[in-house]
N, C-alpha and C positions, 0 to 999 in steps of 0.2 A: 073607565075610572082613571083619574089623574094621581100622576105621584105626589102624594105628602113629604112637602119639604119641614123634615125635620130637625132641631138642632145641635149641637154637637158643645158638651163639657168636658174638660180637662179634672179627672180628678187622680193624681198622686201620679201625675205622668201619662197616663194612661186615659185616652178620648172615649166617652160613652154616650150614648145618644137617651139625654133624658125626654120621657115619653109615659102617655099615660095608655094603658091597655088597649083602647078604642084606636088611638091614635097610630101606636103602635100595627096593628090587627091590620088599620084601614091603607097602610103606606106598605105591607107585604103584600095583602091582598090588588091592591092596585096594579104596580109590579106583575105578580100572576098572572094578571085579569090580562094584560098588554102585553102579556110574552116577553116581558125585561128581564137580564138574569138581573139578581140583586143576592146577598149574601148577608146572614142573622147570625150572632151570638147572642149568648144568655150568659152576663158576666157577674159573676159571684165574687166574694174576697177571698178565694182561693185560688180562682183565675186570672184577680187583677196580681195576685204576689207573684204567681207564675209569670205573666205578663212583665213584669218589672226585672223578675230574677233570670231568666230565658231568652234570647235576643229572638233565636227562631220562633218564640211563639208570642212577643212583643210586636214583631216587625209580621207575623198573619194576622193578629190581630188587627193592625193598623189599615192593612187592604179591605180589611168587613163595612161594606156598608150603614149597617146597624149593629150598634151592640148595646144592647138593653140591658138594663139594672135588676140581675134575676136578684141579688142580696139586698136584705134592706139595709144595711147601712152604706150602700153604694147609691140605692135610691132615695136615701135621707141625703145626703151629701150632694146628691145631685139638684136637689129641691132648692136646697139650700144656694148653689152655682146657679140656679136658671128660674130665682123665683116666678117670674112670667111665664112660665110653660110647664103644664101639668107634670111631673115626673114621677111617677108609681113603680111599685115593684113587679115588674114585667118577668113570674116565673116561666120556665121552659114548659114546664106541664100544662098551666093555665091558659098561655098560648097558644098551642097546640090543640089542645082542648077547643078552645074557641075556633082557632083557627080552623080546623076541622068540621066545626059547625056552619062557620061562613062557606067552605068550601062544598060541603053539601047544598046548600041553598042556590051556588053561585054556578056548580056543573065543573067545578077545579079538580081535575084528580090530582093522587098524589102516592106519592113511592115513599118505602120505609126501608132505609137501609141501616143494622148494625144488631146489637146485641145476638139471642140467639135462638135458632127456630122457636123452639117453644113458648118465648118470650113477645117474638113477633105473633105467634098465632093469637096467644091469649088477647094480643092489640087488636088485633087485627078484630076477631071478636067480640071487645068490648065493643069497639069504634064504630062497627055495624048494628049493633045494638040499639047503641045509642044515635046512629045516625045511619039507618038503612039504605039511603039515597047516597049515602057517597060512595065513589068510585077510587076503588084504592088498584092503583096500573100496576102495582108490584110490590115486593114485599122479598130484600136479600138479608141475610143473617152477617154478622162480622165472621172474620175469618180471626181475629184478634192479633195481626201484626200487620206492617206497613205492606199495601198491595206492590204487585210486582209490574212492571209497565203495560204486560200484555193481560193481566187481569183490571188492573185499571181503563185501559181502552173497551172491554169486556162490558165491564160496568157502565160508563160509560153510553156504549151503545144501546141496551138493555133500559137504564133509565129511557134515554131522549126516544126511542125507536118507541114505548110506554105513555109518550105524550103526555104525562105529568109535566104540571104547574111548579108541583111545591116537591120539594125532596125533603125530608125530615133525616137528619142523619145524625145517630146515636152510637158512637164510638168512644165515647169516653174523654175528656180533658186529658193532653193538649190533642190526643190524637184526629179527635175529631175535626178541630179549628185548624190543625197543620193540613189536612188531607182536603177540606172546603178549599182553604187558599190557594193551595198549590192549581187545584184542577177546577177552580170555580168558573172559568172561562169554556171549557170543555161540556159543562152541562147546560141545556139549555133550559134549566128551571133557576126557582128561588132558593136557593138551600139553607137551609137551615139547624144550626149546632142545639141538637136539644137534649142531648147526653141522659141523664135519670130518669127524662122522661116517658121512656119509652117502658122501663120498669115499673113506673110510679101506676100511668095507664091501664097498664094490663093487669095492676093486681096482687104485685109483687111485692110493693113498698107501700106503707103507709104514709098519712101528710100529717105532721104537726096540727096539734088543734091551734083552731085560730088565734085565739090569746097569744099564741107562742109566736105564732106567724106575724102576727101585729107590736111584739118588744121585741122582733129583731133574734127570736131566739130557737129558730128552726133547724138551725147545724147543730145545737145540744138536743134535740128529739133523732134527730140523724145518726149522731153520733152512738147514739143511746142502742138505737137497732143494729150498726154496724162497726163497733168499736175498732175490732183489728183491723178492718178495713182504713178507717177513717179519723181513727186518731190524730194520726201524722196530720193529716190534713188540716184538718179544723182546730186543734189544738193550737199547733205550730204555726201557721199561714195565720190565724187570729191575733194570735201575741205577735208578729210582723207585721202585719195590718195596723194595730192599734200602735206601736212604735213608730211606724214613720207616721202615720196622722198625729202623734203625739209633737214629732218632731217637726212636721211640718207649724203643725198652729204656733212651735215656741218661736219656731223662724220668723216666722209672719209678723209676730206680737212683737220680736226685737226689734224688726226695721221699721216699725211704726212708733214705737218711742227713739229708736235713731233718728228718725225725719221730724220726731217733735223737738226735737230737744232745741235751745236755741242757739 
């Protein structure tokens, strides 16, 4: 399977790769399938604010091969930047999900590193359920602070020595996308930042009904389940979000009546 040359938009500073799920699915899976390391985020407008506000998780970002429009107002905006190519809201869970399916079909094992045992069983679980023929090479819990060199080299071994394809690694925003970057050269899989998902899968978490998921309004169902958690988040990064796209378009609109004027 050949790599899918995908393309790259610029929106609010920050480079994402507009793509529609298929698309997306078939340029990871290729990758895999070829033994290429290659490197996924799933970028929300809580990660592009981080992104902007964060140098060190601006500039990991920036090394990701793919980073896909998990928000939809990231994937409306990107549609918008590349009308010529599909751009869909490419969630971490739905990915995964799929990807998971191709990967049973395809003979791709894969490793699940982060959250916590019980969190991984229940995955682990479901994912056999629903997909008996996949081959899952491993399966580590997060320790929940930055690993240490020689637990990283650890890790490390254990993955690659496991012969996984795909790494799913569920550590949380930015910790997850700092820790891909740093050591993405080291693994010899596809890794992949899929943060909630790995809770959402197991059972843990609920999805937004679809209506909600279609006006863009799945961080107020989120919010809704994990308030103290996720206030700050969604609250604050939303009203930042919507301020500098605010200020972007006034920018935009000035220098276009400056260059009419005569």
């Amino acid at each position: 399977m050949s790599r899918q040359p995908l393309p790259t938009v610029e929106i609010l500073g920050v480079t994402v790769t507009p793509a529609s799920m298929d698309d997306a699915l078939d340029a990871v899976l290729a990758d895999a399938s070829a033994g290429r390391r290659s490197t996924a985020a799933f970028l929300a407008v809580n990660n592009l604010v981080i992104a902007r506000r964060s140098r060190s998780f601006g500039d990991a970002i920036r090394t990701f091969d793919y980073v896909f429009t998990d928000g939809a107002p990231l994937a409306w905006l990107a549609k918008l930047k590349h009308r010529r190519h599909a751009a869909e809201r490419v969630t971490a869970r739905d990915f995964m999900w799929r990807c998971c399916a191709a990967a049973e079909r395809s003979g791709i094992s894969v490793f699940l590193y982060g959250t916590t045992a019980p969190t991984l069983a229940a995955l682990a679980t479901r994912l056999l359920q629903r997909y008996p023929r996949l081959m899952i090479a491993g399966a580590e819990e997060s320790v929940f602070r930055p690993l240490r060199d020689e637990e990283v080299l650890g890790l490390v071994s254990r993955v690659n020595a496991s012969g996984a394809r795909l790494l799913f690694v569920a550590l949380g925003c930015p910790l997850q996308e700092l820790f891909v970057a740093e050591h993405k050269d080291a693994f010899h899989t596809v890794q992949l930042c899929v943060g909630s998902a790995f809770r959402t899968l197991a059972g843990e978490l609920t999805i937004a009904p679809p209506l909600m998921q279609r006006l863009g309004f799945e961080w107020l169902y989120r919010l809704l389940q994990e308030p103290r958690r996720l206030w700050k988040r969604y609250l604050l990064t939303n009203t930042i979000f919507s301020w500098w796209l605010l200020r972007r378009t006034l920018q935009r609109a000035a220098a276009v009546v400056t260059r009419e004027r005569p």
